[in-house]
N, CA, C and O atoms as a GROMACS GRO file, in nm:
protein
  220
    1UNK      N    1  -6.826  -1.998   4.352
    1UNK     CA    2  -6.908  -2.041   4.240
    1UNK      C    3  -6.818  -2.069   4.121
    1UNK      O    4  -6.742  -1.998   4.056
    2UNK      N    5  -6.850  -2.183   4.115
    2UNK     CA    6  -6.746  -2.222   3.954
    2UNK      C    7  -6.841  -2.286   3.831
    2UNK      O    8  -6.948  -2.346   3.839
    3UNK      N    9  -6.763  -2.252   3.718
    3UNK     CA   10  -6.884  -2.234   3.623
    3UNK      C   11  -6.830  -2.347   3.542
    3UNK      O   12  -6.862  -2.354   3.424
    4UNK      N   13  -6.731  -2.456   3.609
    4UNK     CA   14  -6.749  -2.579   3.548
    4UNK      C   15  -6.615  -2.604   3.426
    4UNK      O   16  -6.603  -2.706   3.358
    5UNK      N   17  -6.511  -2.465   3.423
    5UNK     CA   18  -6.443  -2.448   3.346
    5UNK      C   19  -6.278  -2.537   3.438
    5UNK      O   20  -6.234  -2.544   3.552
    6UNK      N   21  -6.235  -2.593   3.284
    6UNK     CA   22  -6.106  -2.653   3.373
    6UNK      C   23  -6.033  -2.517   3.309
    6UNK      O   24  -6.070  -2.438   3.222
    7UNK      N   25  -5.847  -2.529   3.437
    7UNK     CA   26  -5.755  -2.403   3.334
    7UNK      C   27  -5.696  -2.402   3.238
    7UNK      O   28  -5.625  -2.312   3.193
    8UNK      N   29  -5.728  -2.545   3.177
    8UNK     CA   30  -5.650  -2.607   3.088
    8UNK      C   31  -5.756  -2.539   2.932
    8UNK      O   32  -5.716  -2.492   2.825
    9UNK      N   33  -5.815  -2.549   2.953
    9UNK     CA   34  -5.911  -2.547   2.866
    9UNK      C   35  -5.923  -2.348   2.829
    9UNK      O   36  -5.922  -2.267   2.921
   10UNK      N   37  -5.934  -2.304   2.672
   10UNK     CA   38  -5.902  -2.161   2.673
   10UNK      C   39  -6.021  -2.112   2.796
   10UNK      O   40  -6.000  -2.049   2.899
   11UNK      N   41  -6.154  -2.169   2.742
   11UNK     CA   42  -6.229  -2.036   2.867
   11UNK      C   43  -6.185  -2.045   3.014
   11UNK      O   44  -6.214  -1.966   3.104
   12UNK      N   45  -6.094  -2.181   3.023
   12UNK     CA   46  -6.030  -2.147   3.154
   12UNK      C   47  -5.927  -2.094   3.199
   12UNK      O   48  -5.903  -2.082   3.320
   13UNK      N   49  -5.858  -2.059   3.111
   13UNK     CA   50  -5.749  -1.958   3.105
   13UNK      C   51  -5.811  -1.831   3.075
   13UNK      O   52  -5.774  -1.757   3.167
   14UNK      N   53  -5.857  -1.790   3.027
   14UNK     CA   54  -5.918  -1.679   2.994
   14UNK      C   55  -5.952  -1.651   3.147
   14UNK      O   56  -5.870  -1.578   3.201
   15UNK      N   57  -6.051  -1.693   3.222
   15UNK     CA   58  -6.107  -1.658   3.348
   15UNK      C   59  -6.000  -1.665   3.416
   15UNK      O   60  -5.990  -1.550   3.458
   16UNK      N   61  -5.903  -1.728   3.460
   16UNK     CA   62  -5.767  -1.734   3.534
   16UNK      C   63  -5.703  -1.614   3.489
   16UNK      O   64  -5.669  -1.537   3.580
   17UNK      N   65  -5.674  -1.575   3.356
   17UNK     CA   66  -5.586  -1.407   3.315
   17UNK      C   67  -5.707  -1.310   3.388
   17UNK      O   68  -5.662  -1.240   3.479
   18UNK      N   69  -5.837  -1.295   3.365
   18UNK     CA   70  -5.928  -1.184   3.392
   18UNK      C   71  -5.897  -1.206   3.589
   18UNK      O   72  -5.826  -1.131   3.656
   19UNK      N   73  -5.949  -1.287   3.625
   19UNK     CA   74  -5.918  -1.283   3.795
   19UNK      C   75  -5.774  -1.236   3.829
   19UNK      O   76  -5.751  -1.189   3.940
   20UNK      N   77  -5.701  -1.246   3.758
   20UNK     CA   78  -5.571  -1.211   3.807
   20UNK      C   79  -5.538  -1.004   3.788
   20UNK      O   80  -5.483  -0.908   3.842
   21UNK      N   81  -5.617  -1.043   3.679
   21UNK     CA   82  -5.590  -0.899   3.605
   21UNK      C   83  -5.678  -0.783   3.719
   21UNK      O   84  -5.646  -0.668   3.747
   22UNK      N   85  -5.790  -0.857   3.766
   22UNK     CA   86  -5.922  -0.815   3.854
   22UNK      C   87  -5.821  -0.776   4.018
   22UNK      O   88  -5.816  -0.672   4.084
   23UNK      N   89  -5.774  -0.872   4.033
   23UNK     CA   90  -5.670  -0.880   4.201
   23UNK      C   91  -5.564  -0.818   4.198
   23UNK      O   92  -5.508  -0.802   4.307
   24UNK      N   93  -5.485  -0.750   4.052
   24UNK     CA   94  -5.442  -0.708   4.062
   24UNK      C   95  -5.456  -0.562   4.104
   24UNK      O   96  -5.400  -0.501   4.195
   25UNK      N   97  -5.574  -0.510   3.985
   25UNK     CA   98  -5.616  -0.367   4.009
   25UNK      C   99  -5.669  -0.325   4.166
   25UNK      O  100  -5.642  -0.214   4.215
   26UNK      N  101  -5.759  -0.443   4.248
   26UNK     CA  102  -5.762  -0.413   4.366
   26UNK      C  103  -5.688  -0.379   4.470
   26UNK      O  104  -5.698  -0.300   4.564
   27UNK      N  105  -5.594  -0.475   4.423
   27UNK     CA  106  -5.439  -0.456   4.512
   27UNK      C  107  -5.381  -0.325   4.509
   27UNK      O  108  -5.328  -0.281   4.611
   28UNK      N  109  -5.385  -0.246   4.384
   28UNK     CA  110  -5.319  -0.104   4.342
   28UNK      C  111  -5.364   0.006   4.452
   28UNK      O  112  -5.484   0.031   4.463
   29UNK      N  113  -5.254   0.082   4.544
   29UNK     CA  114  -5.280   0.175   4.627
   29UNK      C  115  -5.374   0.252   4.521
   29UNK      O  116  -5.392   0.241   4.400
   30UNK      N  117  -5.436   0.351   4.641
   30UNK     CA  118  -5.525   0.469   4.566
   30UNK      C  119  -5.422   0.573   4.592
   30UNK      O  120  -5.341   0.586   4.683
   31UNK      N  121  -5.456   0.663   4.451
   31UNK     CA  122  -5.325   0.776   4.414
   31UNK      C  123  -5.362   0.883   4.544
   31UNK      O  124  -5.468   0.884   4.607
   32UNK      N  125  -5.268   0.954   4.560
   32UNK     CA  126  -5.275   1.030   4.664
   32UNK      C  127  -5.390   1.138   4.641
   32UNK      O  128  -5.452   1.194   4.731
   33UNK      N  129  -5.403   1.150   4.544
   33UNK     CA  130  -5.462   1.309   4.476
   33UNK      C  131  -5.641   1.282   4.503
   33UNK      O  132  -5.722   1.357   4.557
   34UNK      N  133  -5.667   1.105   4.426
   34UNK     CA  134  -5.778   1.111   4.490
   34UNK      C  135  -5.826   1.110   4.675
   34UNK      O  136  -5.914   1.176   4.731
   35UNK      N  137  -5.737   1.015   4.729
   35UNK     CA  138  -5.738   1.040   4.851
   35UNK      C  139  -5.757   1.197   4.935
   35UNK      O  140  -5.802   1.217   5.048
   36UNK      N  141  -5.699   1.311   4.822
   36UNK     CA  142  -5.722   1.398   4.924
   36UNK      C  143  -5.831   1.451   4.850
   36UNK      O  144  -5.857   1.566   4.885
   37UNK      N  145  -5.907   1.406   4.757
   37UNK     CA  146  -6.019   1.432   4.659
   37UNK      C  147  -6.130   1.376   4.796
   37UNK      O  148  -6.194   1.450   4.872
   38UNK      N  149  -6.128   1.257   4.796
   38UNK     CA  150  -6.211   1.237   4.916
   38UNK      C  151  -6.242   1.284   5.108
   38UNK      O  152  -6.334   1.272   5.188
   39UNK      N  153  -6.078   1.346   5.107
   39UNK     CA  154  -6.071   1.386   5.229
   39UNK      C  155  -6.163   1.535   5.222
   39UNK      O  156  -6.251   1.563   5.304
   40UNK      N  157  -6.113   1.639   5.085
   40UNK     CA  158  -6.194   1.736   5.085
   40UNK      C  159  -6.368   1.728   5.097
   40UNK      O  160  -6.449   1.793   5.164
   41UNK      N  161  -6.380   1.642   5.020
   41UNK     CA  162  -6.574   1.580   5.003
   41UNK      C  163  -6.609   1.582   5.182
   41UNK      O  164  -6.690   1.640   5.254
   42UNK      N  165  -6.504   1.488   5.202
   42UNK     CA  166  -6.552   1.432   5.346
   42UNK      C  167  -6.542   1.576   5.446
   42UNK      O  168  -6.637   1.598   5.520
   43UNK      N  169  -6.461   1.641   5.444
   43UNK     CA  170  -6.452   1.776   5.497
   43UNK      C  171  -6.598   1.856   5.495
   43UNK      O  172  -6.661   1.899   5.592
   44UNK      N  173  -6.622   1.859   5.386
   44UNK     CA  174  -6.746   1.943   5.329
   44UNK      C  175  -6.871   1.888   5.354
   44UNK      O  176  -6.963   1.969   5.359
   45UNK      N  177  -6.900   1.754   5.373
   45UNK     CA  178  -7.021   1.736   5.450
   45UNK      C  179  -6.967   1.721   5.558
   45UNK      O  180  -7.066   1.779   5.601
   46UNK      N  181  -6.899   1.697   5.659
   46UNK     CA  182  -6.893   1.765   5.782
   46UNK      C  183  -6.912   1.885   5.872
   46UNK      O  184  -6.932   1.904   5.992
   47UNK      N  185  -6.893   1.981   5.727
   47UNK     CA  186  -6.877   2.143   5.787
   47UNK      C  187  -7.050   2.171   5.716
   47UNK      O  188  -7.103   2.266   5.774
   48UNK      N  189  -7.131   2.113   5.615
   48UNK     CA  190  -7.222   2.118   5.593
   48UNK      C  191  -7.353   2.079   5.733
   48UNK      O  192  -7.459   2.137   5.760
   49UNK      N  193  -7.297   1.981   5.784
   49UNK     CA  194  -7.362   1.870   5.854
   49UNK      C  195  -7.349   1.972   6.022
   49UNK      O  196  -7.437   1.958   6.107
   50UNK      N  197  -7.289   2.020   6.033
   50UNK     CA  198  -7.253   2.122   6.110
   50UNK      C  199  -7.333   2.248   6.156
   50UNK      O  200  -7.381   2.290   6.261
   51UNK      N  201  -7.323   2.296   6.001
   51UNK     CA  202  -7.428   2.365   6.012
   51UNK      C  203  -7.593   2.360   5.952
   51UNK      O  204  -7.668   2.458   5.943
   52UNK      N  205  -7.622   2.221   5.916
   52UNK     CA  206  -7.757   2.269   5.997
   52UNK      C  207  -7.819   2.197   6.060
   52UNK      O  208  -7.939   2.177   6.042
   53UNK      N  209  -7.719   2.122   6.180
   53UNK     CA  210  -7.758   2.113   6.331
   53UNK      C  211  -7.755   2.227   6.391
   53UNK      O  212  -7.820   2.240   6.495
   54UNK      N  213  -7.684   2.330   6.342
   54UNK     CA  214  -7.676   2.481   6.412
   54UNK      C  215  -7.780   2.506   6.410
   54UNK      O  216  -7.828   2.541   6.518
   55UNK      N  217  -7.888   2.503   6.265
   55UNK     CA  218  -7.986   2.605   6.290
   55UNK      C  219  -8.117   2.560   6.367
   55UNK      O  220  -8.205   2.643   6.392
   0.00000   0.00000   0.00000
């Protein structure tokens, strides 16, 4: 979807810096700390989920 902007033009530079700025942050590994932030979560409804199929 294009909203009709050339890059020449500021709002088209503007949208060209923000998309770049956008692909960049996606690109950025996730820090380790959250990763094991999520491994613990994920742990804990497992061992939740566990037990109460037990009961």
């Amino acid at each position: 979807m294009t909203l009709g902007h050339s890059k020449s033009s500021p709002r088209g530079e503007i949208d060209a810096n923000l998309k770049k700025v956008f692909q960049t942050t996606l690109d950025e590994d996730i820090p380790d700390r959250f990763k094991d932030l999520l491994k613990q979560l994920k742990d804990q409804q497992v061992a939740v989920g566990s037990e109460e199929n037990g009961k």
